[in-house]
N, C-alpha and C positions, 0 to 999 in steps of 0.2 A: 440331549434334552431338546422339547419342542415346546417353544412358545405356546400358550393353547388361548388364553385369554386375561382380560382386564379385569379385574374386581374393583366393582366400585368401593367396595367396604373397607378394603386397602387401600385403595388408590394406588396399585400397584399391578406390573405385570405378575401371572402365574403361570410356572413353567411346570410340568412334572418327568420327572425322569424316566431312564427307559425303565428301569425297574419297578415306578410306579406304573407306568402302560401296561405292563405285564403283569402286574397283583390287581388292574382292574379286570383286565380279558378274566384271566384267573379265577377272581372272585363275582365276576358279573355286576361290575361296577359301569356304570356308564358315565361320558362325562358328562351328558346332563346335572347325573346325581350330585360330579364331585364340583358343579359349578356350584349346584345350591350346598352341597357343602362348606365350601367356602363363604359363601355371602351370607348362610345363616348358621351357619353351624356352631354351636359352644367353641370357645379358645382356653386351652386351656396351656399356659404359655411355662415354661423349667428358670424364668427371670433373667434368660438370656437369651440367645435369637431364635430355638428352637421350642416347639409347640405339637400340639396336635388339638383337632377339629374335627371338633363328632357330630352324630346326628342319627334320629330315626327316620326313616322313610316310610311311609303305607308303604304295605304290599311285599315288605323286604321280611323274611323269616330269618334273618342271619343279623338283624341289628345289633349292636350300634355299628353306623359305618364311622370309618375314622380316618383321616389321614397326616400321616408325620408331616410335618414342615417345618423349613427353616422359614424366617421371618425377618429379612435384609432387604435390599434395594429393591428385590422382588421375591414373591413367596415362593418356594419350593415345595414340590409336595415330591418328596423323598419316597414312601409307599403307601398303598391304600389296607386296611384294616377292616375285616368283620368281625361279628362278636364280640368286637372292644368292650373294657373295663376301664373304668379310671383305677388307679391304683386307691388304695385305700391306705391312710397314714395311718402309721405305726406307732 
């Protein structure tokens, strides 16, 4: 994993892993996007330290962008997501 940046909105470092670097190349993710991602993105949290954080962007034909995170001493963004859905309760 590499350090990439600070969120103010956390107050916390974000790291994303190699497997999220590679679903962004992948999906055409930049980290611009998954900065504002994170600082404005919906949180939508499982009541334990895992989450995910979505968002439209103009310009983006593949919306919702999304990315898994864990949400501990610092956030993790585990993978990045196109197309996202929030699930829908049953």
């Amino acid at each position: 994993m590499s350090e990439v940046f600070t969120s103010a909105r956390f107050g916390k470092r974000v790291w994303l892993t190699d497997h999220a670097l590679a679903a962004m190349k992948k999906r055409g993710v930049t980290l611009a996007e998954v900065e504002v991602l994170i600082e404005q993105g919906a949180y939508l949290g499982n009541g334990k330290d895992d989450g995910w954080l979505f968002r439209r962007f103009d310009g983006r034909a593949d919306n919702l962008v999304c990315a898994a995170v864990t949400n501990r001493q610092a956030i993790v963004v585990k993978t990045i997501m196109i197309n996202w859905r929030e699930r829908e309760e049953a």
